[in-house]
C-alpha positions in Angstrom: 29.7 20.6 19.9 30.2 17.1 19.0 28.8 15.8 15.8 27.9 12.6 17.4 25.3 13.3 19.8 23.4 15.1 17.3 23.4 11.9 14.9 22.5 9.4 17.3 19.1 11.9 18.4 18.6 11.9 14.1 19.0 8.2 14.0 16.9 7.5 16.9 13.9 9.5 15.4 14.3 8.8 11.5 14.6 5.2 13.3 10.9 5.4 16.1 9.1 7.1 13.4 9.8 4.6 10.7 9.0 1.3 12.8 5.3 0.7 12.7 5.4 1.4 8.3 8.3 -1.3 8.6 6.2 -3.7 11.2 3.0 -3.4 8.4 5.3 -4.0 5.2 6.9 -6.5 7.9 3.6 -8.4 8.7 2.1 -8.0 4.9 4.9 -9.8 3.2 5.0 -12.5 5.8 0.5 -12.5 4.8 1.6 -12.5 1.1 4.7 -14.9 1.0 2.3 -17.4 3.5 -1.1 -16.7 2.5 -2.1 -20.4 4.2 -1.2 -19.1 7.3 -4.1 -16.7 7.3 -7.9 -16.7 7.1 -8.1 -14.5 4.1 -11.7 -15.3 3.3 -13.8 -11.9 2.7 -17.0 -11.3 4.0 -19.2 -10.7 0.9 -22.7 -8.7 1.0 -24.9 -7.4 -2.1 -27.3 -4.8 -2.4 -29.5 -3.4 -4.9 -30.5 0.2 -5.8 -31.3 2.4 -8.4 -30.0 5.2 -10.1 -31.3 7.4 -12.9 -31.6 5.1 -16.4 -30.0 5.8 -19.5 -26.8 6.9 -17.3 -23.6 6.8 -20.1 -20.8 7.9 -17.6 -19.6 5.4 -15.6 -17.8 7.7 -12.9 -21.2 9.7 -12.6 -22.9 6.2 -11.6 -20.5 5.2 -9.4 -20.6 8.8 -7.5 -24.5 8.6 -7.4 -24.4 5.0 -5.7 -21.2 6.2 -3.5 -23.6 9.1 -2.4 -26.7 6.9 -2.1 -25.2 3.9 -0.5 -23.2 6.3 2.1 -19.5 4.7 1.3 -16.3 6.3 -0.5 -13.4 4.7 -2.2 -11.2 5.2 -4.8 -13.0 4.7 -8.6 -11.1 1.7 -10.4 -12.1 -0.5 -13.4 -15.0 1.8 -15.7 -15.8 -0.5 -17.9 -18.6 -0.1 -20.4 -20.9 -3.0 -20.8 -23.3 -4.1 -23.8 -26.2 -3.3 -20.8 -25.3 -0.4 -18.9 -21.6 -0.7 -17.1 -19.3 -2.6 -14.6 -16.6 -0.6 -12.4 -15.0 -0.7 -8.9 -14.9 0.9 -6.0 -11.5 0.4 -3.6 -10.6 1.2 0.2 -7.7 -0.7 1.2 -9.4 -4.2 2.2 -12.9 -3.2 0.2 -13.4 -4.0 -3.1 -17.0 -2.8 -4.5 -18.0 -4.7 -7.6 -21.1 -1.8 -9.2 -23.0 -3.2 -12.1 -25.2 -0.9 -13.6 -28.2 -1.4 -16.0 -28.7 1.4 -18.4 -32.3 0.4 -18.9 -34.0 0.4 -15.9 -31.5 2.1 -13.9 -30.7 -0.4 -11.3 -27.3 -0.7 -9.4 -26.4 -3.9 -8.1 -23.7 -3.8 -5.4 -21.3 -6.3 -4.4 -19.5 -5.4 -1.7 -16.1 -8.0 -0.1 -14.4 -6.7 2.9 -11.2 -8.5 3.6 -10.5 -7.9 7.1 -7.1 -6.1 8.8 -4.9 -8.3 6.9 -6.4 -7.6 3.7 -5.9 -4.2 4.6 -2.5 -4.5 5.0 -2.0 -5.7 1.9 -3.7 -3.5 -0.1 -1.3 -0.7 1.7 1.5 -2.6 1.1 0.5 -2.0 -2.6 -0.7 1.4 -2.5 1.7 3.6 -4.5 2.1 6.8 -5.2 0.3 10.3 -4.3 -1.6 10.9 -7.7 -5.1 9.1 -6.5 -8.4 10.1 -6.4 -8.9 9.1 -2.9 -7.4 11.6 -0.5 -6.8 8.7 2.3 -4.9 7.0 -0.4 -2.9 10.3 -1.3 -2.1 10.8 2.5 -0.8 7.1 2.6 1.3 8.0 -0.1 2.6 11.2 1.0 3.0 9.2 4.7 5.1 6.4 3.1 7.5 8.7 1.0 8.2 10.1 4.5 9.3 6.9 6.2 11.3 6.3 3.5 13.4 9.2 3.8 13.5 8.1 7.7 15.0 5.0 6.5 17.5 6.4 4.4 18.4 8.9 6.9 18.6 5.8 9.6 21.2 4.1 7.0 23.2 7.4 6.3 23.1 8.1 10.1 24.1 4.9 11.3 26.7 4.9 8.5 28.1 7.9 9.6 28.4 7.3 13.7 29.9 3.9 12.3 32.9 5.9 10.3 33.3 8.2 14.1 34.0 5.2 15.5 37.4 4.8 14.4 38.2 1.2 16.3 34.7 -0.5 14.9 36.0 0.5 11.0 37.6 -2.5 10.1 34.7 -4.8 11.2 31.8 -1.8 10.2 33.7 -3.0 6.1 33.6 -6.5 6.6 29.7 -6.5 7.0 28.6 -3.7 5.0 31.0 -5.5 2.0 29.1 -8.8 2.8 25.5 -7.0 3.0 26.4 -5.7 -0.6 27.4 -8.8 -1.8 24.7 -10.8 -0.2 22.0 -8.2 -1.6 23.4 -7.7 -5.7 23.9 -11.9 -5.7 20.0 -12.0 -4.7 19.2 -9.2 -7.2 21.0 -10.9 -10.0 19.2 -14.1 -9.0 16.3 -13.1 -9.3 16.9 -10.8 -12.7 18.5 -13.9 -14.0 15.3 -16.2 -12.8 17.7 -18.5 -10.5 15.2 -18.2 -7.5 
């Protein structure tokens, strides 16, 4: 059996499964390199509640008001106040500002959704698999995926290329320029030159 067949049907998947995670990272750089050329303006609602006073864990707080106000998110920014305490609660797009008052127990809400494109960007950010929020850890576990697809496109496609005994000489020329193209842009910008 021919090697070739078999690594055109790997490039072909590592390639259709990879395509929408390249389109987002596509569309979200284009939204963060020209921010002008999109209505970024979040949509910003408050609330007020209460909680039990005299609260001194700042997690605890924000899993009471999660649980009361019927949202989830991933717990960011604890930060203990001279009153009570000031944290975050993030969804990709969702940013909840949570101020607490220690005295009287209230829990004042603030909650800015950005829309799809402020969404993507917040994905396009997302790292890793070590989060709190299990739609967050799937992204992360998702996204280490495609990029093994992508690295298996380039080692495919390098591969079928070096078959292809009549395309080697031109298959050099352009991989040689690629390289030089891409460490000249790195050491620009190490360097600061862009």
């Amino acid at each position: 059996m021919s090697t070739y067949p078999v690594l055109r049907t790997v490039h072909l998947l590592c390639g259709v499964f990879a395509v929408p995670a390249l389109l987002m990272y596509g569309l979200s750089a284009v939204q963060m390199a020209h921010s002008t050329w999109f209505r970024m303006k979040p949509v910003v609602t408050e609330t007020v509640s209460t909680v039990g006073a005299g609260m001194l864990d700042g997690r605890q707080i924000a899993e009471e008001t999660m649980a009361k106000q019927g949202f989830r998110g991933e717990i960011e920014a604890v930060k203990e106040t001279p009153t009570g305490f000031a944290l975050q609660v993030v969804v990709p797009g969702t940013v909840r500002e949570i101020t607490y008052e220690r005295n009287t127990g209230q829990v004042r809400v603030r909650t800015s959704v950005n829309g799809v494109m402020g969404m993507l960007n917040r994905l396009h950010h997302a790292a890793g698999v070590r989060r709190e929020y299990l739609p967050l850890r799937l992204w992360g576990a998702l996204m280490a995926v495609v990029a093994l697809a992508i690295m298996g496109l380039g080692i495919t496609g390098i591969w079928m290329w070096w078959l292809r005994k009549q395309e080697r000489t031109w298959g050099v020329i352009l991989l040689g320029a690629n390289l030089a193209y891409g460490l000249t842009l790195l050491w620009l910008i190490r360097a600061g030159g862009v």
